[in-house]
N, C-alpha and C positions, 0 to 999 in steps of 0.2 A: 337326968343323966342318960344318953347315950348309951347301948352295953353292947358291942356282940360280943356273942360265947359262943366259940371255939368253932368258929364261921367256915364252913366249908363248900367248896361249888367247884364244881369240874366241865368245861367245855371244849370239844373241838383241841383235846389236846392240853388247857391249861387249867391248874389248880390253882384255888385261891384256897388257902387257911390262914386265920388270922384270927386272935381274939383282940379285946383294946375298952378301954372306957373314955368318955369323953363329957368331962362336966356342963352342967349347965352353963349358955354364955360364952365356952371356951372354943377358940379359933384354930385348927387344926387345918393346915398342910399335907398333903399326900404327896407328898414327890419321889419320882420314880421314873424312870426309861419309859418309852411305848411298850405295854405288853408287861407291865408291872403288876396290873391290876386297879391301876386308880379308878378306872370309869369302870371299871367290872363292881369297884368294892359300894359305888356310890349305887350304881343299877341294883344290885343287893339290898339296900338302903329303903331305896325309892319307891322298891316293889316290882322294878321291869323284869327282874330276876328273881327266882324264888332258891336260896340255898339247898344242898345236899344237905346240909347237914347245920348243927348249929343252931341258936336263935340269937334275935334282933329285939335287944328290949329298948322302950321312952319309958323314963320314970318308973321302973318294976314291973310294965304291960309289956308281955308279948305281945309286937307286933307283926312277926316272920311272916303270918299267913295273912295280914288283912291288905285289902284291894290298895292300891294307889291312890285312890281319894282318900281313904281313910289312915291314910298317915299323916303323922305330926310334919311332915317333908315338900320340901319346893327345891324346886329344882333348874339351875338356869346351863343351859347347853353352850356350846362354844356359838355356832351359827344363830342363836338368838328365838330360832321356832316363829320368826313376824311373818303374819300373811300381809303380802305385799298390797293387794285388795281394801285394806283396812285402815283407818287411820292408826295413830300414835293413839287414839285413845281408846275405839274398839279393841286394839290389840292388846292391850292394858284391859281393858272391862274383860275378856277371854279366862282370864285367872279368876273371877266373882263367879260372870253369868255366862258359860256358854251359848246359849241361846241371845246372847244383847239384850233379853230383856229386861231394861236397869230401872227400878226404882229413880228415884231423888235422891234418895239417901243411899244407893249404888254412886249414882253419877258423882257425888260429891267425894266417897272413899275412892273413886278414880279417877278425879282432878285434885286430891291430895295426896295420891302417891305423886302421879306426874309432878307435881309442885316440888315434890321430897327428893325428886332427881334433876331437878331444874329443867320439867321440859314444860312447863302450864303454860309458854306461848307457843307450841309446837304440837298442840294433843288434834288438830285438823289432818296435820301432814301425814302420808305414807313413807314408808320405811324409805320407796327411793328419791324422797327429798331431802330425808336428813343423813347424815353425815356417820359412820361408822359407830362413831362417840356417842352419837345422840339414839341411832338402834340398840347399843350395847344397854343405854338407859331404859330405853322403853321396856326390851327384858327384861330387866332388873325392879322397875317400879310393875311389872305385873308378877315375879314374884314377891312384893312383897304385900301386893294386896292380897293374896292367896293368905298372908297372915299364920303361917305355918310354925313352928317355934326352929326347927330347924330346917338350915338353907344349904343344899349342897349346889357347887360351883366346879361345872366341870370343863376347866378353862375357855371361860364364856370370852376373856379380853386376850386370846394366843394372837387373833387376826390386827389388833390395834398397834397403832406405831408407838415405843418407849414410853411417850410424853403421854397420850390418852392411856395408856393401862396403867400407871401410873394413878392416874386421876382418878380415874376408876374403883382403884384398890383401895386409895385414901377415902373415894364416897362409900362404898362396901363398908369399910372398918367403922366410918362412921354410922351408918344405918346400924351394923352391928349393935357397937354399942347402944344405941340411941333404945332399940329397940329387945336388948338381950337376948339376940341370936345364939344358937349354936351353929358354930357352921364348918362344915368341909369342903374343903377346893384343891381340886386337881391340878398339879402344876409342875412343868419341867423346869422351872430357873428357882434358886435358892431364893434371888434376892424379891421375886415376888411373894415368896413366902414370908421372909420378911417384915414385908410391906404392910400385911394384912394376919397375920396371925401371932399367936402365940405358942405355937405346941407343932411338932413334926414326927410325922410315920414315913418315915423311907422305907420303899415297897421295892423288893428285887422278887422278879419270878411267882409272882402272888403270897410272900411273905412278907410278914414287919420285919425289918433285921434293925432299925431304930426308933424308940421312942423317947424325943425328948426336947424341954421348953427350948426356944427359937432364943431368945435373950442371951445374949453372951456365949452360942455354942459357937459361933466363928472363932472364940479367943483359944481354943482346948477344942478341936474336931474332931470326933470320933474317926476311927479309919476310915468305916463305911463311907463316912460323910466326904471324905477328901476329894473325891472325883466330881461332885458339884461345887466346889470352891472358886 
């Protein structure tokens, strides 16, 4: 499980406090305006950011204070972080071995991610031979060789047209499953939330003003929720 307690951080003007639990495996939604706190809440998370106040636990360990390698957490950005220099498949081995230098049994955990996002004829190419769709994957299969238990998503597919983020969502939810993620993903449309979770915190101003499962809350919408409808 997931816990923060009574999460507090102040920047430049804005406060985030929030506390929340979030089970093993379970898919959680952050939706919220710009300036809500979604990417603040996942930076908190990740380790980019260290709270005022507060702790961040995985399974009963504090881990508030440890370094960014050393969290249970992967993390995929909107722009994707591909050096354009690299292939689909160095870019991808960056998540194991900084340095490229990959065993055999490296090379082969990074020609079975690329496999697990349908790019294993495409691990030669650089990012500008392939297509939006096919960059969005190459992020996505190096975090998942990172092999991390939980995956934050800080709307990595905003730039992709309806039809590819879509695709997208559906291969996420399945990786998810497949692999019993927990994962958080930043997102301003409802119905990508959705698409890929079960569970929503609507964030106004750096607070939760909701938490609650995605299944059937369109039938009976809280007020809060109206204004994404």
């Amino acid at each position: 499980m997931l816990s923060l307690d009574e999460l507090g951080f102040t920047q430049d003007g804005f406060t985030l406090s929030l506390s929340g639990e979030i089970a093993r495996g379970a898919r959680v939604a952050l939706l919220g305006a710009s300036g809500s706190g979604k990417s603040t809440l996942l930076a908190l998370i990740a380790g980019f950011e260290r709270p005022d106040a507060g702790r961040i636990l995985w399974d009963g360990q504090d881990i508030t204070a440890a370094p960014v390698a050393a969290r249970p957490v992967s993390i995929l950005f909107q722009d994707g972080n591909l050096f354009p220099h690299l292939s689909a498949f160095d870019n991808v081995a960056l998540g194991l071995r900084p340095d490229l230098r990959l065993s055999s049994e490296d090379r082969a955990l990074v020609t079975g991610c690329l496999s697990q996002v349908g790019l294993a004829d495409h691990a030669d190419k650089r990012p500008a031979a392939l297509s939006g769709g096919q960059q969005a994957r190459v992020a996505l299969a190096r975090m998942l060789l990172r092999d991390r238990p939980v995956a934050l998503l800080d709307e990595p597919f905003a730039a992709l047209d309806p039809g590819l983020k879509t695709d997208m969502l559906a291969l996420v939810r399945e990786l998810c499953a497949a692999r019993g993620l927990t994962l958080l993903m930043a997102c301003h449309d409802l119905r990508d939330a959705e698409r890929l979770c079960d569970r929503l915190w609507l964030l106004e101003d750096g607070a939760k003003v909701l938490d609650a499962g995605l299944p059937g809350l369109r039938e009976d919408p809280p007020e809060a929720l109206r204004p994404w409808m």
